[in-house]
C-alpha positions as a Python dict, from the first residue, in 0.01 Angstrom:
ca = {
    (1, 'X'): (0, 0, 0),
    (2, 'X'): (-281, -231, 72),
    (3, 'X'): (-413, -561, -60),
    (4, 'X'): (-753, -381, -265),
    (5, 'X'): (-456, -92, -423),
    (6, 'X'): (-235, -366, -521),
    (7, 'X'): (-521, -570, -679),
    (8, 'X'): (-612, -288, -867),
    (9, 'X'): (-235, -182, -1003),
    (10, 'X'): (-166, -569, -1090),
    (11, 'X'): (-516, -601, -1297),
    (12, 'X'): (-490, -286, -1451),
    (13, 'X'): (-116, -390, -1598),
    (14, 'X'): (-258, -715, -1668),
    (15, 'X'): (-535, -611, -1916),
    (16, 'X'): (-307, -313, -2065),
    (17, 'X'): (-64, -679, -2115),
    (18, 'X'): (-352, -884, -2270),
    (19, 'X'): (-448, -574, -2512),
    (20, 'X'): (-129, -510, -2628),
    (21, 'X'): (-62, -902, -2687),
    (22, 'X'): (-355, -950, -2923),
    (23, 'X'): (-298, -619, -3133),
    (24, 'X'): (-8, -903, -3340),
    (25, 'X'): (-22, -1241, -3348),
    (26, 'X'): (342, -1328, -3301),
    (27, 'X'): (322, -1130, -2985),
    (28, 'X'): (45, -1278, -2877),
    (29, 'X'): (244, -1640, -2913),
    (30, 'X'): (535, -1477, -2714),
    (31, 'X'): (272, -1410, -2434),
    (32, 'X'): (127, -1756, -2458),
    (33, 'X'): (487, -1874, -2439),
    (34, 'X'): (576, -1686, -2155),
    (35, 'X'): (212, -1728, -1951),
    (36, 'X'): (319, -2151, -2041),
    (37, 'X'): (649, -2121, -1858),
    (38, 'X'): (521, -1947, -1587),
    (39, 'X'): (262, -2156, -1522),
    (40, 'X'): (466, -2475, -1542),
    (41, 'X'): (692, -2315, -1283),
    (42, 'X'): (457, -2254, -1045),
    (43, 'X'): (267, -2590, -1089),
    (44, 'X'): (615, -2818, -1091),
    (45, 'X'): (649, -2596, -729),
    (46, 'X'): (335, -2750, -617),
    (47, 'X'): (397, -3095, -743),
    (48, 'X'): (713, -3148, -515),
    (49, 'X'): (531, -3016, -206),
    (50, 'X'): (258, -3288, -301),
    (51, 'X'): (497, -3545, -423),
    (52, 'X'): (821, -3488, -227),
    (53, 'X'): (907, -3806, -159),
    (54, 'X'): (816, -4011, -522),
    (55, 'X'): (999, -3876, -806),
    (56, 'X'): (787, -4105, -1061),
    (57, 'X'): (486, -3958, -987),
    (58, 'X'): (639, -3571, -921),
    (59, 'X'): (735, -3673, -1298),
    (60, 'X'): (406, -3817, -1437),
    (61, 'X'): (239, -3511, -1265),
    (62, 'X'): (488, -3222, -1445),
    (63, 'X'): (452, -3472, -1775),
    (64, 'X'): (67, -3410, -1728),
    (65, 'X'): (86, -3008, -1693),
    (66, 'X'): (286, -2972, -1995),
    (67, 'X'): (55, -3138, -2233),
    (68, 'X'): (-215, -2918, -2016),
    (69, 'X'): (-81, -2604, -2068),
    (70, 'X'): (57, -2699, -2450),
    (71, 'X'): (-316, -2776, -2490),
    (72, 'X'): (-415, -2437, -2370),
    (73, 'X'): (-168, -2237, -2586),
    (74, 'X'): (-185, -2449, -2903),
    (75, 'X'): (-541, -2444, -2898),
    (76, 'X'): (-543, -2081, -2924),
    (77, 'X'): (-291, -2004, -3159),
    (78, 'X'): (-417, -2258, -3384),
    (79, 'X'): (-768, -2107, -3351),
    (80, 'X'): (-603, -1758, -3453),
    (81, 'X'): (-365, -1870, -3682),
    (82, 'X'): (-596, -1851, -4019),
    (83, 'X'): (-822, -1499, -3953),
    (84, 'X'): (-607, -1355, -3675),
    (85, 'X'): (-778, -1012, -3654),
    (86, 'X'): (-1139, -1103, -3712),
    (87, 'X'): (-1100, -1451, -3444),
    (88, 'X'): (-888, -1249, -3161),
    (89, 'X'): (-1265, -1126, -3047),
    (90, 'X'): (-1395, -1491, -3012),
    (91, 'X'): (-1094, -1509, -2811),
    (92, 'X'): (-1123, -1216, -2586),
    (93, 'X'): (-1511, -1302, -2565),
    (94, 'X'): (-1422, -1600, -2410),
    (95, 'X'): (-1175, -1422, -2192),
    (96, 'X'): (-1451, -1202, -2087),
    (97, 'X'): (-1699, -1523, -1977),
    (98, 'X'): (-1426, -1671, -1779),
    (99, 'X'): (-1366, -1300, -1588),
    (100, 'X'): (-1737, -1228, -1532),
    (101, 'X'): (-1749, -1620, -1374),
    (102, 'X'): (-1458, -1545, -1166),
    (103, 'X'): (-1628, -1180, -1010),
    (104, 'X'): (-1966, -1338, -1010),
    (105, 'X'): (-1822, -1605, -792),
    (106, 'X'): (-1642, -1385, -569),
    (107, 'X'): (-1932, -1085, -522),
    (108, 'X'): (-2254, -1340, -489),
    (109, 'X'): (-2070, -1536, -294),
    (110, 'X'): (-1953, -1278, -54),
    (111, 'X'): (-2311, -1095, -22),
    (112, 'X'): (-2513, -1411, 6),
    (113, 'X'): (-2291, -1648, 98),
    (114, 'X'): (-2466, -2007, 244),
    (115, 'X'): (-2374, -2348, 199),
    (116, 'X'): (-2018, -2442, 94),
    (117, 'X'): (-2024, -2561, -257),
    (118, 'X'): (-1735, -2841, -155),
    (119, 'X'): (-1442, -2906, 101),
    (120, 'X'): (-1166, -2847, -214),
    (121, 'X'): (-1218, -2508, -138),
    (122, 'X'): (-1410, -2375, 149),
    (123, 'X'): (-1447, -2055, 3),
    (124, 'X'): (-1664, -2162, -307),
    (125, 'X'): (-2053, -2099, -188),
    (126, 'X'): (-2369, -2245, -386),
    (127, 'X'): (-2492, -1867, -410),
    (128, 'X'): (-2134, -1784, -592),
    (129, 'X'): (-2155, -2076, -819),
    (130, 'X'): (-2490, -1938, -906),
    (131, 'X'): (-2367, -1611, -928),
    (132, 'X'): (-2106, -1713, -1149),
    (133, 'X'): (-2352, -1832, -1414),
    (134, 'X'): (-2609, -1520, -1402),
    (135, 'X'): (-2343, -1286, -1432),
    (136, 'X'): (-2183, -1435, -1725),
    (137, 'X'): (-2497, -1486, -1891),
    (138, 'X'): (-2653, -1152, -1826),
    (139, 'X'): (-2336, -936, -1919),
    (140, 'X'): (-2206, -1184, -2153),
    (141, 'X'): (-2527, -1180, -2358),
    (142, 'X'): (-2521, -787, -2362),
    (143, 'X'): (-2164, -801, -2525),
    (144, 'X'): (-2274, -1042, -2744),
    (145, 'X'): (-2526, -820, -2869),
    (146, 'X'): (-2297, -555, -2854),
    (147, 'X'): (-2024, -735, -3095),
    (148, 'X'): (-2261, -942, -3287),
    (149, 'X'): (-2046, -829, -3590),
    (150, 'X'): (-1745, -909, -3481),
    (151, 'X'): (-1802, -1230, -3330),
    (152, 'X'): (-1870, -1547, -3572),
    (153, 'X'): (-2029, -1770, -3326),
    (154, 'X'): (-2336, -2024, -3492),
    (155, 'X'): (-2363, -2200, -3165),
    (156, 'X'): (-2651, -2083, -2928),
    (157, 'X'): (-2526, -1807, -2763),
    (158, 'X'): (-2648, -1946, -2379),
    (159, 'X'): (-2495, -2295, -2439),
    (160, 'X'): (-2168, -2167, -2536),
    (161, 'X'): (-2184, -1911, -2216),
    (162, 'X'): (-2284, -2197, -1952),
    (163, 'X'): (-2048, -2455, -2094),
    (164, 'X'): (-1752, -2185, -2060),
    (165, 'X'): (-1827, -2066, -1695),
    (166, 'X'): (-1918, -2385, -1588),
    (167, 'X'): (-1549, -2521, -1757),
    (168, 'X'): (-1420, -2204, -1565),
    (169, 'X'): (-1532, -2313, -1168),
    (170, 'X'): (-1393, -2646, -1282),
    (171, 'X'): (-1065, -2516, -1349),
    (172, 'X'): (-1054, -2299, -1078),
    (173, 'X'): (-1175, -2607, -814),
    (174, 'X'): (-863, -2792, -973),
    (175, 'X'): (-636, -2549, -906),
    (176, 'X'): (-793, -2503, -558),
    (177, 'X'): (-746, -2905, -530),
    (178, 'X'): (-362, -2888, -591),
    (179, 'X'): (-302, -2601, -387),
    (180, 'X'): (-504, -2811, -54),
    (181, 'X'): (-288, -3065, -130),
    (182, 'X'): (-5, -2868, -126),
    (183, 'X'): (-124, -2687, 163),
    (184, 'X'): (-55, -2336, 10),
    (185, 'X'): (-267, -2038, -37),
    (186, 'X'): (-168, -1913, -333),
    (187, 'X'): (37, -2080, -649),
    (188, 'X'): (325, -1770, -597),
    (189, 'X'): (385, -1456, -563),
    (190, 'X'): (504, -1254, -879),
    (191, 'X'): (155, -1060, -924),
    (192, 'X'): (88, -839, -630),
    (193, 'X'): (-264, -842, -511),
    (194, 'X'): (-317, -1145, -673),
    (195, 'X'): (-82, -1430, -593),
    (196, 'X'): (89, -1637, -906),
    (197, 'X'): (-22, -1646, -1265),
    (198, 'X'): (-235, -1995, -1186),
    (199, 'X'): (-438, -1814, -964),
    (200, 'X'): (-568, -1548, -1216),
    (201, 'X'): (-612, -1806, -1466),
    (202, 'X'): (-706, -2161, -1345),
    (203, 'X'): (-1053, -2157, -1490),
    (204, 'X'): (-923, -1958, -1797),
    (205, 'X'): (-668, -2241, -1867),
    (206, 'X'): (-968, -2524, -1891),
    (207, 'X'): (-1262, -2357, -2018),
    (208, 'X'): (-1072, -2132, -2313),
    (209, 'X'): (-983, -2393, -2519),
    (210, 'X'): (-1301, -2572, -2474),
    (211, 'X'): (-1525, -2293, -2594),
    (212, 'X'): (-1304, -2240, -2878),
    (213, 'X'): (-1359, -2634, -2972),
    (214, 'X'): (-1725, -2584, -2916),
    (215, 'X'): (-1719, -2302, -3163),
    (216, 'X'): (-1520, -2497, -3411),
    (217, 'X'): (-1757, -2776, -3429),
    (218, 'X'): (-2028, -2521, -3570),
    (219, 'X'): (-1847, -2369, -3825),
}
């Protein structure tokens, strides 16, 4: 089986994962718990090829990715925990920004290509940073329109959209740091295709939470 077919397999499992964790919210809370632990595993494997000979700062480093990732998941649940079934489609809006940034990225940035967008990760192109943003706007502003009843969102549409995928190639750049540092292409292995979990969701695990405090602060 080659790379594309596995690709495909792994994200079709993934969203059939994601839409069966948000149809309960204690579920979805198990998921988040589980996606956490991963997550920490993978980054704590990074941290000692980065810090492998200083334990304080291979400590200081996992202390750091805990209140990270417990950022991430608290963020969410306690976003959810109040209107569960009418705020799960703020969530999966967001979801759907961060996703769009992520192929934008990848498809612009392939086609056009140009100049590298930064040595942290030679892949990342000025066209695909670019592409990131028009994508998410453009299809992001269609399902906006589409779910206009569904989604409770006061803040202008556009801000919340650029904020988000510009949170998301943030996150992912991060990510991209850690693993340069670590000299590693990918975070693991468990998802065929793909690599580790961190690599599906780097930008997902900054620019989540932050959209859902944006959209808090205009109730």
């Amino acid at each position: 089986m080659n790379e594309l077919n596995k690709r495909i397999i792994t994200s079709f499992f993934l969203l059939l994962f994601i839409f069966f964790s948000f149809l309960n919210f204690k579920l979805l809370c198990f998921f988040l718990l589980i996606l956490t632990l991963m997550a920490l595993v993978e980054l704590n494997n990074m941290f000692k090829k980065i810090y492998k000979k200083n334990n304080f700062l291979l400590f200081i480093a996992n202390s750091l990715s805990v209140l990270y990732l417990s950022y991430f998941s608290i963020t969410i649940i306690i976003f959810l925990s109040e209107e569960f079934i009418i705020d799960k489609f703020v969530v999966l809006y967001l979801l759907i920004i961060c996703i769009l940034t992520d192929i934008g990225g990848y498809v612009f940035g392939k086609i056009i290509g140009g100049k590298k967008l930064t040595k942290i990760s030679p892949k990342k192109t000025y066209s695909g940073s670019i592409g990131s943003f028009l994508l998410s706007i453009l299809i992001g502003y269609l399902c906006y329109k589409i779910l206009t009843n569904l989604l409770l969102i006061n803040i202008n549409i556009f801000i919340l959209i650029i904020i988000t995928s510009f949170m998301s190639q943030v996150g992912d750049l991060f990510v991209s740091l850690l693993k340069r540092k670590a000299r590693i292409k990918d975070t693991g292995s468990i998802l065929p295709g793909h690599g580790g979990v961190l690599d599906r969701i780097d930008g997902i695990l900054l620019a989540l939470p932050i959209g859902l405090l944006i959209i808090k602060m205009y109730p």
